[in-house]
Short mmCIF file of the C-alpha atoms (twelve columns), coordinates in Angstrom:
data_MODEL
# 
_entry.id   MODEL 
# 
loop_
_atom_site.group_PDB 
_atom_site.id 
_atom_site.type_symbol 
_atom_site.label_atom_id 
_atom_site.label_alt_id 
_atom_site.label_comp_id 
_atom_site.label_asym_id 
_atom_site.label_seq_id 
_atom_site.Cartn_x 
_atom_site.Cartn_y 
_atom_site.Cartn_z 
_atom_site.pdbx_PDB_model_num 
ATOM 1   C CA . UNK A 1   0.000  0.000  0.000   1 
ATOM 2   C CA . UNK A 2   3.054  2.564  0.765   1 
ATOM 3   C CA . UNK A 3   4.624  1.293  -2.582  1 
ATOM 4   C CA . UNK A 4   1.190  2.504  -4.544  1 
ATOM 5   C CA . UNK A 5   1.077  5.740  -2.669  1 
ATOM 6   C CA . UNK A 6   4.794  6.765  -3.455  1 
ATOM 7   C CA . UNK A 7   4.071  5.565  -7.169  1 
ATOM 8   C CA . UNK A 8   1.072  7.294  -7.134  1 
ATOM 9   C CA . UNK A 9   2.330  10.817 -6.136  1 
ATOM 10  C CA . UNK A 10  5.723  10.096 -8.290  1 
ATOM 11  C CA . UNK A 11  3.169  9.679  -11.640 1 
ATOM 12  C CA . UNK A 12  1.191  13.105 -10.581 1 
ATOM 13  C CA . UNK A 13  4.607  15.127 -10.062 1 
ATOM 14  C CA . UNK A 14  5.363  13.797 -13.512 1 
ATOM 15  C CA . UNK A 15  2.638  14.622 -15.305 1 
ATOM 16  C CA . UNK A 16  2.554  18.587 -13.804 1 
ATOM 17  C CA . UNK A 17  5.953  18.718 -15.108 1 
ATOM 18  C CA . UNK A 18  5.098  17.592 -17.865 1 
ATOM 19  C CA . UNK A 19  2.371  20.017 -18.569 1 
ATOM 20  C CA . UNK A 20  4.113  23.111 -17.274 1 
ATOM 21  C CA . UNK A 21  7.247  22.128 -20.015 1 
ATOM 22  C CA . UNK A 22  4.730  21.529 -22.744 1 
ATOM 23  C CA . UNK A 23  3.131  24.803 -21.952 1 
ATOM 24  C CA . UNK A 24  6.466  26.432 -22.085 1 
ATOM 25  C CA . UNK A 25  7.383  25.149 -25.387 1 
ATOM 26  C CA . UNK A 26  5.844  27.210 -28.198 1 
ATOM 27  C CA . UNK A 27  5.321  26.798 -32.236 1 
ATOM 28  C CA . UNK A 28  5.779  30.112 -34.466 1 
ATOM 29  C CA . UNK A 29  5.752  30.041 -38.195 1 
ATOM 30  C CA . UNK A 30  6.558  33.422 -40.229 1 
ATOM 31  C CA . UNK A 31  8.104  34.636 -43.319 1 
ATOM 32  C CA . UNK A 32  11.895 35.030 -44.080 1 
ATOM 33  C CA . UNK A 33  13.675 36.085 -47.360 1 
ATOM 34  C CA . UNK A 34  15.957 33.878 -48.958 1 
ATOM 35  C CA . UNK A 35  16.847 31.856 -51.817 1 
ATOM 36  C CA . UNK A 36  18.852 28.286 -52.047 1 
ATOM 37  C CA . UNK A 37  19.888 26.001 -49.890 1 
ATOM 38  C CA . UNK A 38  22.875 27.792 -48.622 1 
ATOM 39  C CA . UNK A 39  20.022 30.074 -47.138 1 
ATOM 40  C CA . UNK A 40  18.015 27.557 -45.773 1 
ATOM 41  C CA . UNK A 41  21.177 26.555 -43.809 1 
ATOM 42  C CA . UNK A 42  22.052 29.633 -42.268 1 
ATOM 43  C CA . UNK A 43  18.618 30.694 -41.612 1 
ATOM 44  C CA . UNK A 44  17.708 27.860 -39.644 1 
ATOM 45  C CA . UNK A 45  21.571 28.027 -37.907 1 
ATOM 46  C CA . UNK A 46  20.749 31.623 -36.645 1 
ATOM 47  C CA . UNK A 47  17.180 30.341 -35.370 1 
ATOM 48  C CA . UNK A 48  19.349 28.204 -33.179 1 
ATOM 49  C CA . UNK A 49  21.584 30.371 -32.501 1 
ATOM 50  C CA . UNK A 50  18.884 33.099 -31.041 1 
ATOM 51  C CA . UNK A 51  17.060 29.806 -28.850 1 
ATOM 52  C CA . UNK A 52  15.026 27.635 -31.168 1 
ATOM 53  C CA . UNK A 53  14.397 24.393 -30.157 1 
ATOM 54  C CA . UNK A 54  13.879 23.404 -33.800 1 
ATOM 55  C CA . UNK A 55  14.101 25.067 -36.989 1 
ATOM 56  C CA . UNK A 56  13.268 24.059 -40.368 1 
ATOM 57  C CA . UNK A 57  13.079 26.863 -43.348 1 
ATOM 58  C CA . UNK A 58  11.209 26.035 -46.733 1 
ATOM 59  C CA . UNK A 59  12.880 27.322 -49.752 1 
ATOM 60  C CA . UNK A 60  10.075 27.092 -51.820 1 
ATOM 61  C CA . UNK A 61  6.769  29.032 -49.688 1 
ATOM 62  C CA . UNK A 62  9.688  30.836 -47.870 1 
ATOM 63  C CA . UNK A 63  8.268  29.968 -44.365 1 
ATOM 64  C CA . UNK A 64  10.085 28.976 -41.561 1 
ATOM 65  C CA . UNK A 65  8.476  26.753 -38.534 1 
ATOM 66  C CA . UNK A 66  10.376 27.188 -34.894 1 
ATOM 67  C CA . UNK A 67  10.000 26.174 -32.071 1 
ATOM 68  C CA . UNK A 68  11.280 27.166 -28.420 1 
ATOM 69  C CA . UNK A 69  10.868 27.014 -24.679 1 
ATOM 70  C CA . UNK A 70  9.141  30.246 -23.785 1 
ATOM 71  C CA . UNK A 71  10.685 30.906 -20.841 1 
ATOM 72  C CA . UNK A 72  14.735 31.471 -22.430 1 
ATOM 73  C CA . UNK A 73  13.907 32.842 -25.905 1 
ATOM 74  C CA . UNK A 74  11.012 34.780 -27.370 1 
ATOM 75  C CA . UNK A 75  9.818  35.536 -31.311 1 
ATOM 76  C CA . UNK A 76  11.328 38.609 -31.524 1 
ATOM 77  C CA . UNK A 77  15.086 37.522 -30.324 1 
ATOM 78  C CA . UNK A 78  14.977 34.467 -33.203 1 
ATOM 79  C CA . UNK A 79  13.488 36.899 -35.641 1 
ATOM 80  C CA . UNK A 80  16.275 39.454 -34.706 1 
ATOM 81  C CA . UNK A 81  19.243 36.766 -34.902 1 
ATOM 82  C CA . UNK A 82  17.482 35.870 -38.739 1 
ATOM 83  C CA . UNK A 83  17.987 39.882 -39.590 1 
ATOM 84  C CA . UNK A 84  21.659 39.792 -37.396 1 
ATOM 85  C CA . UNK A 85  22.376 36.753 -40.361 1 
ATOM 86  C CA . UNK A 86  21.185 38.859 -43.409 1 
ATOM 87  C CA . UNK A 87  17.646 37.973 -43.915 1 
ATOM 88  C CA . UNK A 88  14.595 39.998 -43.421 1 
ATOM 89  C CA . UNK A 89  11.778 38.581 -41.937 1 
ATOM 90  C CA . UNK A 90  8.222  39.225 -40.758 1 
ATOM 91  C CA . UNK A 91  9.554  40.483 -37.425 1 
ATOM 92  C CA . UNK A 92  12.972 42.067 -38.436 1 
ATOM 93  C CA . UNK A 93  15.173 43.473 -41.265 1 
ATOM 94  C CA . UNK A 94  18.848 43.148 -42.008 1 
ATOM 95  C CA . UNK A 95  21.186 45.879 -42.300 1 
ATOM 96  C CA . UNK A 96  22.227 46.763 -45.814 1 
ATOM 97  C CA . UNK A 97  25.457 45.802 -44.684 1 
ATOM 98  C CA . UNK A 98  24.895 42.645 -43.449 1 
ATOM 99  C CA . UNK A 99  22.540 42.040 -46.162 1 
ATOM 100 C CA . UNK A 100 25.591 42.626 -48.604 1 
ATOM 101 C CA . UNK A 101 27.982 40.466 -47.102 1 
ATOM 102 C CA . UNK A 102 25.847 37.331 -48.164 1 
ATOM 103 C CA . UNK A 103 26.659 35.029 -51.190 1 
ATOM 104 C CA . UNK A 104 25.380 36.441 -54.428 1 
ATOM 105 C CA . UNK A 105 23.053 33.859 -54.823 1 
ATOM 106 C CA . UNK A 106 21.488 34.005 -51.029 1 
ATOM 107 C CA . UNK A 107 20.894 38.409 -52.261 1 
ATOM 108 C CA . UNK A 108 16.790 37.985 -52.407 1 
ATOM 109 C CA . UNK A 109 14.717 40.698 -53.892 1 
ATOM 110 C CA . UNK A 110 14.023 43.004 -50.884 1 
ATOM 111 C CA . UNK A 111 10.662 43.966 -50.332 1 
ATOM 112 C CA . UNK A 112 9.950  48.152 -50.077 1 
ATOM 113 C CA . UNK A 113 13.792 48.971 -50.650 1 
ATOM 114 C CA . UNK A 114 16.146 50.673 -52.788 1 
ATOM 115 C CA . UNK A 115 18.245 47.693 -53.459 1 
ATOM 116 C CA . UNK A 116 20.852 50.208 -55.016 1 
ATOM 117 C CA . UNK A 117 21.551 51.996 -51.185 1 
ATOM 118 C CA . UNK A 118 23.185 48.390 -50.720 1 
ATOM 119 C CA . UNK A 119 25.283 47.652 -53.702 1 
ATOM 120 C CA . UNK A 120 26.255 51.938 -53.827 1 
ATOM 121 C CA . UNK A 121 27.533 52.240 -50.094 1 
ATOM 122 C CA . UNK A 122 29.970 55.016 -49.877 1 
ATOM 123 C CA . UNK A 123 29.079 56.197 -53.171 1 
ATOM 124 C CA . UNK A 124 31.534 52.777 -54.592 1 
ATOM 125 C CA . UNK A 125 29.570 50.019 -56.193 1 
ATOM 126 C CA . UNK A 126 30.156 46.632 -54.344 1 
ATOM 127 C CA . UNK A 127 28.436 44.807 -56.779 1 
ATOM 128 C CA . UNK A 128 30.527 41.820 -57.552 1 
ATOM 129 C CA . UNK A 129 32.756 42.741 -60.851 1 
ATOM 130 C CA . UNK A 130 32.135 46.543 -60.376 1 
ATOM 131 C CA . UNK A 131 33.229 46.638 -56.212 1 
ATOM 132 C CA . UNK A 132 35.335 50.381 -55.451 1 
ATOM 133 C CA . UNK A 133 34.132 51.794 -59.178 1 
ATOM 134 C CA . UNK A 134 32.354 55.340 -59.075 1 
ATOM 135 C CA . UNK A 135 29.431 53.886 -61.206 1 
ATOM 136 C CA . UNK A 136 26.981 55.151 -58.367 1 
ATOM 137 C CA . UNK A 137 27.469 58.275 -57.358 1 
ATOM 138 C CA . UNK A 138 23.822 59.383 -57.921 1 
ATOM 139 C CA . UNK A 139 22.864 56.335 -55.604 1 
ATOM 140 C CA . UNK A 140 20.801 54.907 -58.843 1 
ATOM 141 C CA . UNK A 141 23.166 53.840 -61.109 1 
ATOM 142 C CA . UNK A 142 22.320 49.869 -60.724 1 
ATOM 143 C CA . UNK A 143 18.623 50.525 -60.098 1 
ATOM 144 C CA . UNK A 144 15.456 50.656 -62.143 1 
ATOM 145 C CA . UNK A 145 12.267 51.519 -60.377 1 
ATOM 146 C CA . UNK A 146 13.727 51.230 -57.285 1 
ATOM 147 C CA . UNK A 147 15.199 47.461 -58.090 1 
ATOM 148 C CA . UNK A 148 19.075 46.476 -58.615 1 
ATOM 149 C CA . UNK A 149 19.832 44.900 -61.682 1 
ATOM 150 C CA . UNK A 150 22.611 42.699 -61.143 1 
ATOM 151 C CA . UNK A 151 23.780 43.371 -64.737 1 
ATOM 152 C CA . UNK A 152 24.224 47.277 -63.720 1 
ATOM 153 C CA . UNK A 153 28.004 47.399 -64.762 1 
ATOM 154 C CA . UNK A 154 27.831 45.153 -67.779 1 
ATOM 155 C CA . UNK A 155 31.005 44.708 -70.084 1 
ATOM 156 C CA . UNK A 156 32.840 48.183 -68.386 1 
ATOM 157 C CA . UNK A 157 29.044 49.857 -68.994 1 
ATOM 158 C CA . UNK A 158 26.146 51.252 -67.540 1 
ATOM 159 C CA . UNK A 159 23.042 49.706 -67.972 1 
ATOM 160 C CA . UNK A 160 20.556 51.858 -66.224 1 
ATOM 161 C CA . UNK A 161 18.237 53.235 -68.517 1 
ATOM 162 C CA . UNK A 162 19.962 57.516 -69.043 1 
ATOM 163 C CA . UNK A 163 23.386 56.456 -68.794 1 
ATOM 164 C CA . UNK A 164 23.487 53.643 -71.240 1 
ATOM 165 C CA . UNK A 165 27.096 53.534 -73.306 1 
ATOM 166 C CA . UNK A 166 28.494 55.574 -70.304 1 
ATOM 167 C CA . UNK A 167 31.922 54.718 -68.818 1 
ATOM 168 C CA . UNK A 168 30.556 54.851 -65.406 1 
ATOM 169 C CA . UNK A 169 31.543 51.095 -64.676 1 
ATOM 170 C CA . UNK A 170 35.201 51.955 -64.997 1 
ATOM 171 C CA . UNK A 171 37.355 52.152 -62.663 1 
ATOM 172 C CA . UNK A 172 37.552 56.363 -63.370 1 
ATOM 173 C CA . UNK A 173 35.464 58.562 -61.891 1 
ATOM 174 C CA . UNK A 174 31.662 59.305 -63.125 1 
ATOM 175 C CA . UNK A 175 31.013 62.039 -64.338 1 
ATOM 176 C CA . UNK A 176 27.060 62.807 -64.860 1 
# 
């Protein structure tokens, strides 16, 4: 009879604690920017990194599912160490810098920016093939509508629409 009684209150502590974890633990999915593979990897790594539980990124509908314990990370710190890796998300936006410092491939289509702020820091393009050239003085040289072309410094040329055949891709100064 002891033996049942000790069981018994053993199998009720273990099911509060049970409870109170489960409550703890929470689910979140949300939008993040990205494109390949090599994004999927270090989107889900910063997750981690900022106290998911579990992280799992789909390339395709661009969604990510986490999941963490309530009580040592929150939404907002694993959507801020996403942004703190170069991606902008539902709940936070990368830097231009840090956004520039990923792989060309993993540079998404930003939503409601001037892509050219980023690749014309410092008035010096940083596009790959055209990085330290004066092609962007105005801040628009590798932008159309408020979009980078990646092509902006094509074969030692401009390509934005106004400055096409200019030597602005060089590595001499622009002159507009």
């Amino acid at each position: 009879m002891k033996t049942l009684k000790i069981f018994s209150i053993a199998l009720i502590c273990c099911s509060f604690a049970t409870v109170s974890f489960a409550q703890k633990t929470k689910t979140e999915t949300f939008k993040v920017s990205g494109n390949c593979g090599m994004c999927e990897t270090k989107i889900e790594k910063a997750a981690k990194s900022a106290g998911a539980t579990y992280a799992e990124w789909n390339v395709d509908t661009k969604i990510i599912t986490v999941k963490y314990n309530s009580s040592s990370s929150n939404l907002a710190k694993i959507q801020k160490g996403i942004a703190n890796a170069g991606y902008d998300n539902a709940g936070a936006k990368a830097t231009n810098e840090t956004y520039s410092k990923l792989h060309a491939c993993c540079q998404y289509e930003r939503e409601g920016s001037n892509e050219a702020k980023a690749c014309c820091d410092n008035e010096k393009c940083t596009k790959e093939g055209c990085a330290g050239m004066d092609c962007c003085k105005d801040k628009e040289c590798c932008s159309k509508d408020g979009v980078a072309k990646m092509d902006c410094c094509k074969d030692g040329k401009c390509t934005k629409e106004g400055h096409s055949g200019k030597d602005c891709c060089k590595q001499e100064e622009h002159k507009h």
